[in-house]
C-alpha distance (Angstrom), angle and dihedral (degrees) to the residues before:
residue distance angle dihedral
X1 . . .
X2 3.82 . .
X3 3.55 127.1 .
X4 3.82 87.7 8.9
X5 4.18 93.4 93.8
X6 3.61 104.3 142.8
X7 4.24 113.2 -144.8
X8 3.71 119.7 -126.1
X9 3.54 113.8 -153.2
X10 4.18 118.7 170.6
X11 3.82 111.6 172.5
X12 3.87 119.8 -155.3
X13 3.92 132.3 -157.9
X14 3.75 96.8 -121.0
X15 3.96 124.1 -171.3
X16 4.23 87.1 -106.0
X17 3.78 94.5 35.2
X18 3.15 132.4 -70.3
X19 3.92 142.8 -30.0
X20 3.69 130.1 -143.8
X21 3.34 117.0 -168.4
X22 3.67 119.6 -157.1
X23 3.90 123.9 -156.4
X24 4.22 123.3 178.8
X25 3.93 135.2 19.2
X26 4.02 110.4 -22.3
X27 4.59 97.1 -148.5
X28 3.22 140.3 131.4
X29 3.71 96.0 -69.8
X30 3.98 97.7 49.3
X31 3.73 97.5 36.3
X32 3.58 100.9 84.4
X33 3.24 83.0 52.7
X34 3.76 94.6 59.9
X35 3.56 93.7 47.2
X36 4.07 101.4 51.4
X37 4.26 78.2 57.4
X38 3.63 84.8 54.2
X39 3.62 88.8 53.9
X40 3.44 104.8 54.2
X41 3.65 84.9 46.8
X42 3.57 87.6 60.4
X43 3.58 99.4 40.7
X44 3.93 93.4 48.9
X45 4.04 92.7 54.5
X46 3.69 123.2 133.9
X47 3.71 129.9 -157.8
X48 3.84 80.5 -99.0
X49 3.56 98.1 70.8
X50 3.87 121.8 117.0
X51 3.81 101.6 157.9
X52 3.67 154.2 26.5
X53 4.14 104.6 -146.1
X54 4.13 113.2 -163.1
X55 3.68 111.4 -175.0
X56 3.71 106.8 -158.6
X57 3.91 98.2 173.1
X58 4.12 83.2 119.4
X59 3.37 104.3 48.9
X60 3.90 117.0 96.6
X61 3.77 101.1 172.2
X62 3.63 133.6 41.4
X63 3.78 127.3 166.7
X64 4.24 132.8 -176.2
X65 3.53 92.9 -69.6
X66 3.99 99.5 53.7
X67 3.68 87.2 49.5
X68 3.62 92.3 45.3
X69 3.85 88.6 51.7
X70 3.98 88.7 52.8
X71 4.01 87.4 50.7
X72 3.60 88.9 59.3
X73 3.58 92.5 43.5
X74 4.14 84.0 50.2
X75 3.78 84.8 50.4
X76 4.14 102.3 51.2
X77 3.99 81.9 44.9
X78 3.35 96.3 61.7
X79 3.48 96.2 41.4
X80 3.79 99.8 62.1
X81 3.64 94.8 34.1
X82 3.75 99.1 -101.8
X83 4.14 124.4 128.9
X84 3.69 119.0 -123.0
X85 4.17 114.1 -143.6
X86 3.42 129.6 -170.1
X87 3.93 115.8 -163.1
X88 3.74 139.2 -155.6
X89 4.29 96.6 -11.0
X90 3.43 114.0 -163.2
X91 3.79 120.7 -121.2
X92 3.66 99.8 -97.9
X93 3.54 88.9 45.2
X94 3.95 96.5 50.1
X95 3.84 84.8 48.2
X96 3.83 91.5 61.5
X97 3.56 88.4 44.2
X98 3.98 91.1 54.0
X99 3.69 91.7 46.6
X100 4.02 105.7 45.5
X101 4.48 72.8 48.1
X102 3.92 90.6 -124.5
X103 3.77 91.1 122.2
X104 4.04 83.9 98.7
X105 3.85 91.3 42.7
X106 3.37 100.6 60.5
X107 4.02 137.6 58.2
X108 3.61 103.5 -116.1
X109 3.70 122.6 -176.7
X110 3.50 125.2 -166.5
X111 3.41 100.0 -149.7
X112 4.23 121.0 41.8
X113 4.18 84.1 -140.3
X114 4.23 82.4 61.1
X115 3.35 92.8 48.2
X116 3.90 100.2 51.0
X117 4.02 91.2 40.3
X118 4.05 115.7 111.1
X119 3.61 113.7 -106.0
């Protein structure tokens, strides 16, 4: 059924953070859902926190508002010192990366082992 993709979205306590994982279609229906896991990402931090890891190996769609929701992520990062890393994005979703130019803004890793390594 179109338009009725649900998101998946499990978040993990990871040695450098945390990792959310997101699985399905990344619109303007599912985003907000994205960003409340963002949230409680943010509002569960500890001193201990380096980095926000987003594997997007399952996500085969992403429109304005998904990357909009990943700017903002981008933004809280910064703002308390943490990194934000996106792992493993699938073609479609590196294409929309290369297009809106944030290819260069964002840390993207090409593998989700990468982007959960200490550095």
């Amino acid at each position: 059924m179109w338009g009725m993709m649900k998101v998946d979205i499990i978040t993990e306590k990871i040695a450098l953070g945390y990792l959310v994982k997101v699985t399905g279609d990344v619109d303007m229906n599912s985003s907000t859902d994205v960003r409340e896991a963002f949230v409680q990402v943010f509002k569960q931090r500890s001193p201990a926190m380096k980095a926000l890891v987003v594997d997007l190996s399952q996500v085969r769609y992403m429109d304005s508002s998904g990357i909009a929701t990943l700017v903002e992520a981008l933004q809280t990062c910064m703002k308390q010192g943490l990194q934000l890393r996106l792992a493993e994005l699938s073609p479609p979703v590196k294409d929309v990366f290369e297009l809106a130019r944030l290819a260069a803004v964002f840390e993207i890793y090409t593998s989700l082992n990468d982007a959960m390594a200490e550095r």
